[in-house]
C-alpha positions in Angstrom: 0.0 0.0 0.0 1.1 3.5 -0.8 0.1 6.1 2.6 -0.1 9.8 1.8 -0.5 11.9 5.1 -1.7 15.5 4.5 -0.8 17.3 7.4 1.2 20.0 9.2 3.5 20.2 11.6 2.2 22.9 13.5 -0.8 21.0 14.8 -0.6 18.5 17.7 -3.1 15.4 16.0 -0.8 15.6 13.0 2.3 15.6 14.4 1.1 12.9 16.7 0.4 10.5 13.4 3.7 11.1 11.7 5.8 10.4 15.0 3.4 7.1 15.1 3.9 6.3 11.6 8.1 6.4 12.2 8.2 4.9 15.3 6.5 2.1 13.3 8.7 2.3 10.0 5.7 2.6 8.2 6.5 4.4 4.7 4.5 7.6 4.1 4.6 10.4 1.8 4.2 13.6 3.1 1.8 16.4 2.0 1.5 19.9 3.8 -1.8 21.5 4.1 -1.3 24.9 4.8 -4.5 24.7 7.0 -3.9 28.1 8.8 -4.8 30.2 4.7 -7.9 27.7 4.5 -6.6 25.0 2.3 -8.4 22.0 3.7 -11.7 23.9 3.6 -11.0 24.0 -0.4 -13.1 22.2 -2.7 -10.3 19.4 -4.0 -9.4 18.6 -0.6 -13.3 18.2 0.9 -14.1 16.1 -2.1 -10.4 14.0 -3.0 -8.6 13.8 0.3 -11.1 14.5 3.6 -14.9 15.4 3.4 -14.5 16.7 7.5 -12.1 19.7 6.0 -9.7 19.0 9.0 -6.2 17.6 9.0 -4.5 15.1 9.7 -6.1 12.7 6.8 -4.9 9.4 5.6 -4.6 8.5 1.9 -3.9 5.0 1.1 -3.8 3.8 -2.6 -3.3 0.3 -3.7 0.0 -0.3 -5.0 -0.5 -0.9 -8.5 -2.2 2.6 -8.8 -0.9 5.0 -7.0 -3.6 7.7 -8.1 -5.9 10.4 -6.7 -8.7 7.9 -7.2 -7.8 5.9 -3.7 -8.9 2.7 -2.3 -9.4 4.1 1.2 -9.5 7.5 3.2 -9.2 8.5 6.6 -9.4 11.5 9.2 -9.5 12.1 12.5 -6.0 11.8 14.5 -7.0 9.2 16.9 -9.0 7.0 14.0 -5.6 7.1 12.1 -3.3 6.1 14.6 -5.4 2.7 15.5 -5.5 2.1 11.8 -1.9 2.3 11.6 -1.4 0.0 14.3 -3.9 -2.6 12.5 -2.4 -2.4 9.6 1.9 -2.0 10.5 3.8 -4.7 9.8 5.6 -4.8 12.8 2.7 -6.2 14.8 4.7 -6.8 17.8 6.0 -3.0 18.4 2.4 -1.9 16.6 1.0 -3.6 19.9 3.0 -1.9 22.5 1.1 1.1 21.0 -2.4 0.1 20.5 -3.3 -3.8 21.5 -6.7 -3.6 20.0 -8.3 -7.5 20.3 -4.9 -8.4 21.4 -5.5 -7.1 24.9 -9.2 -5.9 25.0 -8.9 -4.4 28.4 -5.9 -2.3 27.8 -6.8 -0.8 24.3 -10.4 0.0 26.1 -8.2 1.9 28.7 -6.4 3.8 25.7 -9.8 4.4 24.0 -10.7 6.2 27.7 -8.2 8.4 27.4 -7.9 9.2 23.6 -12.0 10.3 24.7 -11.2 12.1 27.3 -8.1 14.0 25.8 -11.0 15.8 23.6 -13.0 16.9 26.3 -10.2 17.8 28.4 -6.7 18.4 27.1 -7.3 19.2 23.6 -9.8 22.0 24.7 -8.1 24.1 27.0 -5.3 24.2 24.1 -4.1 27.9 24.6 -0.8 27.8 21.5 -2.9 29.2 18.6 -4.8 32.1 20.9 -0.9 33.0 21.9 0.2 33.0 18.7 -2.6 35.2 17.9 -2.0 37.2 21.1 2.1 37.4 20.0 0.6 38.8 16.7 -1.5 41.8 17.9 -0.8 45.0 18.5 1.4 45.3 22.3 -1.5 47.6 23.6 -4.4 44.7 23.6 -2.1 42.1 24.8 -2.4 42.1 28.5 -6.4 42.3 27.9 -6.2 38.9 25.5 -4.0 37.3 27.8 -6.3 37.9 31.1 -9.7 37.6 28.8 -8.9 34.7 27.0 -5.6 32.7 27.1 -5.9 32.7 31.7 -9.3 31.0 31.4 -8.5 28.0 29.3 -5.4 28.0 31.4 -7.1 27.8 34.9 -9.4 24.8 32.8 -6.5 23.0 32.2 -5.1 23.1 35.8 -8.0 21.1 36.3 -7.0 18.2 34.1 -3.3 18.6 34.7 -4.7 18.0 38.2 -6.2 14.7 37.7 -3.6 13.7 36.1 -0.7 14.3 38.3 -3.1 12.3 41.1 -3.6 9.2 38.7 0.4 8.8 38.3 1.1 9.0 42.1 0.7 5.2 42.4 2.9 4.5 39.3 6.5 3.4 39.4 7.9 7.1 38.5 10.6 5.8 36.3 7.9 4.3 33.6 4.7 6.6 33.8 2.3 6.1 31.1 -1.8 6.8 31.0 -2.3 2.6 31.7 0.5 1.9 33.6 2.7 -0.3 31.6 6.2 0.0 30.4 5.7 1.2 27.1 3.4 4.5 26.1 0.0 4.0 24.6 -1.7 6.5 21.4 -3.5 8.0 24.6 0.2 9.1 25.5 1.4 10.1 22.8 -1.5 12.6 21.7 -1.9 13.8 24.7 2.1 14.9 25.2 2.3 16.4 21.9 -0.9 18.2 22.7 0.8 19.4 26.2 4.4 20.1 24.1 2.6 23.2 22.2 2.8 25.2 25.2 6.2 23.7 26.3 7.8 24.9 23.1 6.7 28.6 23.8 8.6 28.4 27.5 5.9 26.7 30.0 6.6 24.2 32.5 4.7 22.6 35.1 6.3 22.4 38.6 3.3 22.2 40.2 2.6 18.6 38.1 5.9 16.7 38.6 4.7 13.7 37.7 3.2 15.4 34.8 6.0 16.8 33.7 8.0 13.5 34.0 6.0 11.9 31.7 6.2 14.3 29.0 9.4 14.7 29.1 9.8 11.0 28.7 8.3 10.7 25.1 9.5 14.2 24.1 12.5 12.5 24.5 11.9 9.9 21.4 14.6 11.1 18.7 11.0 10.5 16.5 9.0 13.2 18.8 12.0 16.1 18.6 12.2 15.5 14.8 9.0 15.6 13.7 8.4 18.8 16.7 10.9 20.6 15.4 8.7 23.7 13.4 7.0 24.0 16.9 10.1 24.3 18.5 11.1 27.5 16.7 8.0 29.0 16.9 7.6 28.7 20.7 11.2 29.9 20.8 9.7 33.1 18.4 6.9 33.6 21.0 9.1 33.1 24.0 12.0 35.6 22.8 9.2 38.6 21.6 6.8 38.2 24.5 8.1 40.7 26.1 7.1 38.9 29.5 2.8 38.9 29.1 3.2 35.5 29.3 4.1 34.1 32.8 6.4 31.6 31.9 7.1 31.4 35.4 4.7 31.5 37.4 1.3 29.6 35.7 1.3 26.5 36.4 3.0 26.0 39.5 
């Protein structure tokens, strides 16, 4: 099969796909969306590529015709990542991931945390209101910050929260979502959900654990490569913030 992931770096679900897809060795071609101009809302993309108009999406064509006209489509981050793991030829590490009917009652823990990463981590993402905020003119910055970007903040304390008090009973050399040894989709979407406001300058001393475990799969040679373009923009927000921020004090 021939994979085609349309995607950009800049956004957590995509960039949690592609590190799946090389931690797996699966072969991919990549295709960047430019999503922030509007291009997956355009007409060839709704209709050829992903009728939801979101990225990432998954184009697989069959191997003797490696066309637009493909065999199978796909969106949705999470969707993508247990197809991936279906369909990788190296079933053994694929597993480690995502079990599926493998291990039933740990891939129904990952699918309880991929759902509640939606409702929870993914919503009180703050990157793309700062890099709005780090766009806009210095005298309404202070307002966006405290009228906007503290609220979804103070939300996420919440879940940070929760989190932090379900790894306090695991072995704090291995901390993942279900408690094994290796990390889980659930993991890995949620870090590189989390990493967005770590590449601006954020930490979380208040959340060891937390912190512990990101830094754990941030540090896959896969995760830094594929995180690089978020990387240097943080570093562009953190270096012309001019403090508004609170680097320091936010989440302690």
């Amino acid at each position: 099969m021939n994979l085609t992931l349309y995607a950009n770096r800049l956004s957590q679900p995509c960039r949690a796909v592609e590190i799946l897809l090389r931690e797996l060795d699966v072969p991919y071609t990549w295709h960047e969306v430019d999503f922030a101009n509007g291009q997956a809302r355009e007409p060839w993309f709704a209709e050829r590529i992903n009728a939801f108009k979101t990225i990432p999406a998954l184009l697989e064509t069959a191997d003797d015709d490696p066309t637009m006209n493909a065999d199978f489509r796909l969106g949705e981050s999470h969707a993508i990542q247990r197809y991936i793991c279906r369909q990788a030829d190296n079933q053994e590490k694929a597993r480690c991931w995502y079990p599926g009917e493998h291990d039933s009652h740990r891939a129904a823990k990952i699918d309880q945390w991929l759902a509640w990463h939606h409702g929870n981590i993914r919503c009180h993402d703050t990157f793309h209101d700062i890099m709005n905020l780090h766009l806009t003119l210095p005298m309404l910055k202070y307002e966006l910050q405290q009228t906007r970007i503290r609220p979804l903040q103070e939300r996420l304390k919440s879940s940070l929260a929760l989190l932090e008090n379900h790894f306090k009973h695991q072995d704090a050399s291995a901390i993942t979502l279900c408690g094994s040894k290796h990390s889980s989709l659930a993991d890995l979407s949620m870090v590189c959900e989390l990493y967005q406001i770590i590449a601006i300058g954020y930490r979380f001393p208040g959340y060891p654990r937390v912190a512990r475990w990101i830094d754990a799969i941030a540090s896959r040679p896969h995760f830094q490569d594929v995180s690089s373009e978020i990387i240097a923009q943080g570093r562009s927000i953190r270096e012309q913030s001019g403090g508004y921020l609170d680097l320091e004090h936010t989440f302690i």
